[in-house]
C-alpha positions in Angstrom: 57.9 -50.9 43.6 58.4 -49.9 46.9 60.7 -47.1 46.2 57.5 -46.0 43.8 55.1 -46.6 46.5 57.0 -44.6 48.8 57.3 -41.6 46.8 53.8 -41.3 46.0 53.0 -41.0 50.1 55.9 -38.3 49.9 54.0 -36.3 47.5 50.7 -37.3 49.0 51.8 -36.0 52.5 53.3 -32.7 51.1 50.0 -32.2 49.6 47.6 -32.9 52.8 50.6 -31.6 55.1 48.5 -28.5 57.2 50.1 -25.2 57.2 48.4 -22.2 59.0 48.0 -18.6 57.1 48.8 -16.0 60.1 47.5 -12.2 59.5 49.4 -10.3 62.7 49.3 -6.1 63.6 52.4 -5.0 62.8 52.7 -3.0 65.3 51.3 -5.1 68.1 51.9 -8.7 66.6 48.3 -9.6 67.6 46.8 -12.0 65.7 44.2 -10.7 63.7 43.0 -13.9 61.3 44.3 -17.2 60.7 43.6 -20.0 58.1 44.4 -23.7 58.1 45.6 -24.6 54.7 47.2 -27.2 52.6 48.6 -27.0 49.2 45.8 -29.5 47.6 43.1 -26.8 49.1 45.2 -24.1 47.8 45.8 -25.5 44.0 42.1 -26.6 44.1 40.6 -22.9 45.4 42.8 -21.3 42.7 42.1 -23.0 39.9 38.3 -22.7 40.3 39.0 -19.4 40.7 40.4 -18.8 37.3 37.9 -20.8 35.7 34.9 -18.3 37.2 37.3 -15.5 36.3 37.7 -16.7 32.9 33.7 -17.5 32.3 32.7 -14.1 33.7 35.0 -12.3 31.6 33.9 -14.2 28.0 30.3 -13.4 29.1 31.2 -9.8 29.4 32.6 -10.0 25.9 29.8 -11.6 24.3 26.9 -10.3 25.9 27.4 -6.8 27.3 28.9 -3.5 25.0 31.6 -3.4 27.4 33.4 -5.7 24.5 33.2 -2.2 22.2 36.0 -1.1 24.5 38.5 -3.9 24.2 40.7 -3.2 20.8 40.1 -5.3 18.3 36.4 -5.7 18.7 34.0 -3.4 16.3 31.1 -1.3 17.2 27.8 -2.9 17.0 26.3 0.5 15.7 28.8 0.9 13.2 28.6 -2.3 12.1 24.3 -1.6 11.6 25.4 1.7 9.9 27.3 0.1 7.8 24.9 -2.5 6.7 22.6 0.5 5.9 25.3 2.6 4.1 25.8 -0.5 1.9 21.8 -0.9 1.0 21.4 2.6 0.5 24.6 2.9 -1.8 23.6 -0.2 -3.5 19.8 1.5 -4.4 21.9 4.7 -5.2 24.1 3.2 -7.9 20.5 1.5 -9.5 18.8 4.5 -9.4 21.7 6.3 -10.8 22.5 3.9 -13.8 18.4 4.3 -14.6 19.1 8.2 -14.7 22.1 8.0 -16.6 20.0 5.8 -19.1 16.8 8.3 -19.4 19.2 11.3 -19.9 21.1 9.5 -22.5 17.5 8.6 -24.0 16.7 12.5 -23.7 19.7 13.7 -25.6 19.1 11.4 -28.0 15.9 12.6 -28.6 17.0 16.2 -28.4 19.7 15.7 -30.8 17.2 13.3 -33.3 19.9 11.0 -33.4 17.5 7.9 -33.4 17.9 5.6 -36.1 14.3 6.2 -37.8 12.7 2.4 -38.6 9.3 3.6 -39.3 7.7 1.9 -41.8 5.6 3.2 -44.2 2.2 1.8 -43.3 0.3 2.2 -46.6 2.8 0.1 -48.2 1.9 -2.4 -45.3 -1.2 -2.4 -46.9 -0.6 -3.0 -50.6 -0.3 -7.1 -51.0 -3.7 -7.1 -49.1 -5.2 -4.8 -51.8 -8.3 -6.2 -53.8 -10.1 -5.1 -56.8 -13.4 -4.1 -55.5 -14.9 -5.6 -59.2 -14.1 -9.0 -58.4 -15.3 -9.0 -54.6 -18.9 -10.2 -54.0 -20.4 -7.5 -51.7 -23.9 -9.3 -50.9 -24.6 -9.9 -47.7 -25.2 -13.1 -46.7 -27.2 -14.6 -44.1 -24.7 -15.1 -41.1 -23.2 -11.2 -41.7 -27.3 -9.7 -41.1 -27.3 -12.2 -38.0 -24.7 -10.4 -36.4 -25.5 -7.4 -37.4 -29.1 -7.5 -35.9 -27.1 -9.2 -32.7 -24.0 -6.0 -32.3 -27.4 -3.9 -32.9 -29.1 -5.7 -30.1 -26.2 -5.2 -27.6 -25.6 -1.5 -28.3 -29.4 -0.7 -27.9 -29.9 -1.6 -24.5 -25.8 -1.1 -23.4 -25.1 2.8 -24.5 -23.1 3.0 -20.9 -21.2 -0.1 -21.1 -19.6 0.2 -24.7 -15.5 -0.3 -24.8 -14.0 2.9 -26.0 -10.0 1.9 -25.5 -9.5 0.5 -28.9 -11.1 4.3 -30.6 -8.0 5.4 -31.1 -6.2 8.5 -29.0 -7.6 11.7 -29.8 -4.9 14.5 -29.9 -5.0 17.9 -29.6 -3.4 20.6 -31.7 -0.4 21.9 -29.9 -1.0 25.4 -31.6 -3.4 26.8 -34.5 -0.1 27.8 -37.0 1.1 27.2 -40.2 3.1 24.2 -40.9 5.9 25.3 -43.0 8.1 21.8 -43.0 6.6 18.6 -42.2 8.3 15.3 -41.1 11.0 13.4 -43.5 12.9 10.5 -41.8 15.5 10.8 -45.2 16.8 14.2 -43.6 16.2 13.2 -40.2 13.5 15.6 -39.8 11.4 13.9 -37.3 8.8 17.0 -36.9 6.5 18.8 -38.1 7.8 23.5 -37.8 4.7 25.1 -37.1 5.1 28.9 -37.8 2.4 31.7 -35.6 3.0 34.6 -33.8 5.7 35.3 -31.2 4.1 34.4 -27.3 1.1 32.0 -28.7 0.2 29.7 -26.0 1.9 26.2 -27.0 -0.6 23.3 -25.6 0.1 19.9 -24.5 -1.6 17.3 -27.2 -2.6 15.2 -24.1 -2.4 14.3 -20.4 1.2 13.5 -19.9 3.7 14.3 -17.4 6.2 16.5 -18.0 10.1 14.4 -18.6 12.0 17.4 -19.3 12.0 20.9 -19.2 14.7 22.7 -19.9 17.4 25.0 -21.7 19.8 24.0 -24.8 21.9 25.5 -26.6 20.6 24.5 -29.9 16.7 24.2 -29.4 16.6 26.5 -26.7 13.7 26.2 -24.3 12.8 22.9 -24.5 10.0 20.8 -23.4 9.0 17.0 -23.3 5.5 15.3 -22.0 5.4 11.6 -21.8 1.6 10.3 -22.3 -0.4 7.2 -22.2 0.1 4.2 -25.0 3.6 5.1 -25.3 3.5 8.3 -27.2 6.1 11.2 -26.4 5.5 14.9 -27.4 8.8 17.6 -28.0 7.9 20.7 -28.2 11.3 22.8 -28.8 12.4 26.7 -29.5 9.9 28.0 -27.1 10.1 31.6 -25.7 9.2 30.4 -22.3 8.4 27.5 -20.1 5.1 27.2 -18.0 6.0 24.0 -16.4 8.6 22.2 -14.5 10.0 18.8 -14.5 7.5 16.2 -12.6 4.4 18.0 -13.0 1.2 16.3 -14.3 -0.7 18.1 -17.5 -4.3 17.8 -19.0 -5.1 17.8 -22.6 -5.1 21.2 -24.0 -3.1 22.5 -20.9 -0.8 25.4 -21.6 2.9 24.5 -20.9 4.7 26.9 -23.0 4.8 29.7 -25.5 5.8 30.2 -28.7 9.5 31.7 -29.4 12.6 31.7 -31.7 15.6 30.4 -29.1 18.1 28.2 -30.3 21.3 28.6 -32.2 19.0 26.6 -34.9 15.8 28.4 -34.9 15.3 30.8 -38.0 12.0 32.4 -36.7 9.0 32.1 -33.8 7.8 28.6 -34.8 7.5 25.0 -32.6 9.3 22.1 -34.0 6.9 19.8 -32.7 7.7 16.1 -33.3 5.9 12.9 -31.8 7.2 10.3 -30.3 5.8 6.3 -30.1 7.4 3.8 -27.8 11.0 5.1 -28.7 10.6 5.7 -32.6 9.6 9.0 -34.2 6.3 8.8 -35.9 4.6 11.2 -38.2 2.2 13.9 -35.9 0.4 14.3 -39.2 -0.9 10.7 -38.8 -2.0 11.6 -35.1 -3.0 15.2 -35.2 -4.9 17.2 -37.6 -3.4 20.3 -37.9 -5.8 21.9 -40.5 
């Protein structure tokens, strides 16, 4: 116990035991600065050093752009750029798959290689068919009721009446000759309208214009995408009056009449008619009398 006792005042008395720090001219051996030190002073002073050393140095790492410098440690402008790179791909490959899907959808149309599931609508119509002999056709009272009230509301409403449901009114793409009309069995989804070489070809309706381009087959070809899901295709024209993109009125010339195409014959328009992806009949729609 004593032996432990002792040791400890050993170690406590090398610790307290005052030294002095001497700074002398070499030349002269004056004394320039001197400092009164002990080890405990000197082990204390240098650790707190370290530790402010330390603590400045991980708050230049976290907090200033110095840390940019030190390898290993990424750029906080890259790393931003490369945040955007990665939105801006990520829209890029969405806007690309759409593209790839509208073009696929074009060349399908070009190519009429849509499965045709029209259905004939007058046979639509033939279990609902009556014989007229064994309908009674008197009016009764509630029908002249309504009547006299429709008549009522139209008289003093001639501004107000709802005109979507009359049906879209189509123009003519040209005045021609239709020498083949549409036949889903041969996959003839148009109607070949025959008149002179350079006739102005007309858009049926306001539409904007989906594609307008060369091919090989149909040659100058042109398609306008209207309101309630219809589609015009207006193929083997001589020339082109609009582009891509552009918006078109009713009746507004967009191309002319001409015989390109490896499977044109002759100046005509294959004209066919489109209605929310399916080939319909432009007879049913247009009157090309």
């Amino acid at each position: 116990m004593a032996k432990d006792r002792k040791k400890r005042k050993e170690i406590k008395r090398k610790l307290l035991h005052k030294y002095r720090l001497v700074i002398l001219n070499e030349s002269t051996f004056e004394e320039k600065i001197s400092f009164k030190l002990n080890r405990l002073n000197v082990f204390v002073t240098g650790t707190l050093f370290i530790i402010v050393l330390i603590g400045l140095t991980t708050l230049i790492i976290a907090f200033t752009p110095l840390r940019e410098y030190i390898p290993g440690y990424s750029s906080t402008k890259l790393k931003r750029q490369a945040t955007e790179l990665t939105y801006k791909t990520d829209s890029l490959v969405t806007v690309l798959n759409y593209t790839n899907r509208y073009l696929d959808n074009v060349r399908l149309v070009l190519r009429g290689d849509i499965e045709n599931n029209q259905v004939n609508r007058d046979s639509l119509f033939e279990q609902y068919k009556l014989d007229p002999a064994s309908v009674d056709l008197t009016p009764i009272r509630e029908d002249l009721l309504l009547r006299e009230e429709v008549e009522l509301e139209d008289k003093y409403n001639l501004f107000e009446r709802n005109i979507e449901n009359m049906g879209t009114l189509l123009f003519s793409p040209i005045n021609g000759t239709m020498v083949q009309g549409f036949d889903a069995k041969t996959k003839h989804y148009a109607v070949d309208l025959v008149a002179p070489k350079d006739t102005p070809v007309k858009s049926i309706a306001d539409g904007t214009v989906l594609f307008a381009e060369w091919t090989s087959e149909t040659g100058y070809v042109i398609i306008v995408e209207h309101q309630e899901g219809l589609t015009s295709v207006y193929k083997h024209n001589g020339s082109l009056s609009k582009a891509q993109g552009d918006l078109v009125k009713a009746g507004e010339v967009i191309a002319t009449i001409g015989n390109t195409g490896e499977l044109s014959t002759g100046p005509h328009l294959h004209f066919e008619l489109w209605r929310k992806g399916k080939p319909v009949d432009p007879q049913n729609y247009i009157d090309f009398n």
